[in-house]
C-alpha positions in Angstrom: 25.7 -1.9 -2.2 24.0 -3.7 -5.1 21.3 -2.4 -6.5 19.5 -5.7 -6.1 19.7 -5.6 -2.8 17.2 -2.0 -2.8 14.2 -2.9 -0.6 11.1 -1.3 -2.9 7.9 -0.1 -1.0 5.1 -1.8 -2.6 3.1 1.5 -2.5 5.7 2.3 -5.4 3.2 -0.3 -7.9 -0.1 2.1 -6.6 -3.4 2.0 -4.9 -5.4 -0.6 -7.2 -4.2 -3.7 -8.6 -5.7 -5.4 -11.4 -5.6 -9.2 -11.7 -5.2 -10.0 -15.4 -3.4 -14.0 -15.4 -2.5 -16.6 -13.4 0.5 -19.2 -14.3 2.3 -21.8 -12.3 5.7 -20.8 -10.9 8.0 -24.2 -11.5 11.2 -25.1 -9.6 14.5 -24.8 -10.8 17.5 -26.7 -10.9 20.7 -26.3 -12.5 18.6 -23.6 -14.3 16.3 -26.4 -15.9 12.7 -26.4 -15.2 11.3 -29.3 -13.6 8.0 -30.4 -13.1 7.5 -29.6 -9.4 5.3 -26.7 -9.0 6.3 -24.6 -6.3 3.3 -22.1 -6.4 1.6 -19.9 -8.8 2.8 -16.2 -10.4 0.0 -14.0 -10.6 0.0 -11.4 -13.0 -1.2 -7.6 -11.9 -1.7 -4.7 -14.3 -0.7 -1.0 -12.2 -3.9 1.4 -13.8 -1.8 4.4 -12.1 1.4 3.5 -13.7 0.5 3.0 -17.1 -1.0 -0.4 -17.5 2.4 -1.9 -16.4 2.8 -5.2 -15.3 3.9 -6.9 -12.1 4.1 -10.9 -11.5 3.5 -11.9 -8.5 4.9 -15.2 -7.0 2.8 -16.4 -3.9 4.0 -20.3 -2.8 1.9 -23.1 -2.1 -1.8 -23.6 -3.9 -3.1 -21.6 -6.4 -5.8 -19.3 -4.3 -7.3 -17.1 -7.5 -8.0 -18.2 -11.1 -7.3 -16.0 -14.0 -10.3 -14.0 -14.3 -11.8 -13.2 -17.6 -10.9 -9.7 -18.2 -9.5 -8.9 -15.3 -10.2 -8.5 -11.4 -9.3 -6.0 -8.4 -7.5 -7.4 -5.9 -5.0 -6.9 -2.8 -2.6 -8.6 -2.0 -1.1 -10.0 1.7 2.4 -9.9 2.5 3.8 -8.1 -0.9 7.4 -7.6 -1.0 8.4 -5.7 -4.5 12.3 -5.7 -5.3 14.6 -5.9 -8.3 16.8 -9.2 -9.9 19.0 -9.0 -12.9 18.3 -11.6 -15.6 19.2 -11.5 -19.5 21.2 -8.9 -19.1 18.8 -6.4 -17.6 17.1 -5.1 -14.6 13.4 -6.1 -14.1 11.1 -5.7 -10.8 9.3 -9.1 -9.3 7.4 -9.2 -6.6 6.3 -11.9 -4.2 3.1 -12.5 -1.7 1.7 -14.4 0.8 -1.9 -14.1 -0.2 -4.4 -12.6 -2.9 -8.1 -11.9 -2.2 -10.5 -10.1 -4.5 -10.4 -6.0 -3.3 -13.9 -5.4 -2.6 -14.2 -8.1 0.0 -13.2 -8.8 3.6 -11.6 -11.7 4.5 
C-alpha cells in the first residue's frame, strides 16, 4: 500500500475552519497550465493545529470571495488526503461546497 492512497478523516484538520484566500484552480495538460479554469482552491487556516493551512479545491463556480481578514466557514463534502509533489509529501483537500459557519443553508 502507498501512502497516498491513506484515506484522512477530515476531523484530523479540526472543529473551526477559517477562510483566509480564494484562488482559481487551472487545468493541466502535459503539466502546463492552461487557461481553463476548472474551479476555485480555497484556502483554510486550522486555529487548533497551529494556524496551518489547508487548500481546498471545490469544482465548478467560485461560491465564496476571499474575505478580508478571514471568515468561519464549513465545508460540504470534504475529502482530506495526501499527494507527492517536488519531492515531498503535502495534504490537499477537496469539497463540494463552502458556506459561511454561522449560517444555515
Amino acid at each position: 500500500m502507498k501512502i497516498t492512497d491513506l484515506i484522512i478523516s477530515d476531523k484530523s484538520l479540526g472543529d473551526k475552519l477559517w477562510l483566509v484566500a480564494v484562488s482559481p484552480a487551472y487545468e493541466y495538460k502535459d503539466n502546463r497550465r492552461t487557461d481553463t479554469i476548472l474551479g476555485y482552491r480555497y484556502t483554510v487556516a486550522l486555529p487548533e493545529k497551529g494556524l496551518d493551512k489547508v487548500d481546498v479545491r471545490i469544482d465548478g463556480q467560485q461560491q465564496m470571495d476571499a474575505p478580508n481578514g478571514y471568515v468561519e466557514v464549513r465545508l460540504d463534502g470534504l475529502e482530506v488526503f495526501i499527494y507527492w509533489s517536488r519531492g515531498e509529501y503535502h495534504v490537499g483537500a477537496k469539497a463540494q461546497g463552502i458556506h459561511l459557519a454561522n449560517l444555515k443553508s
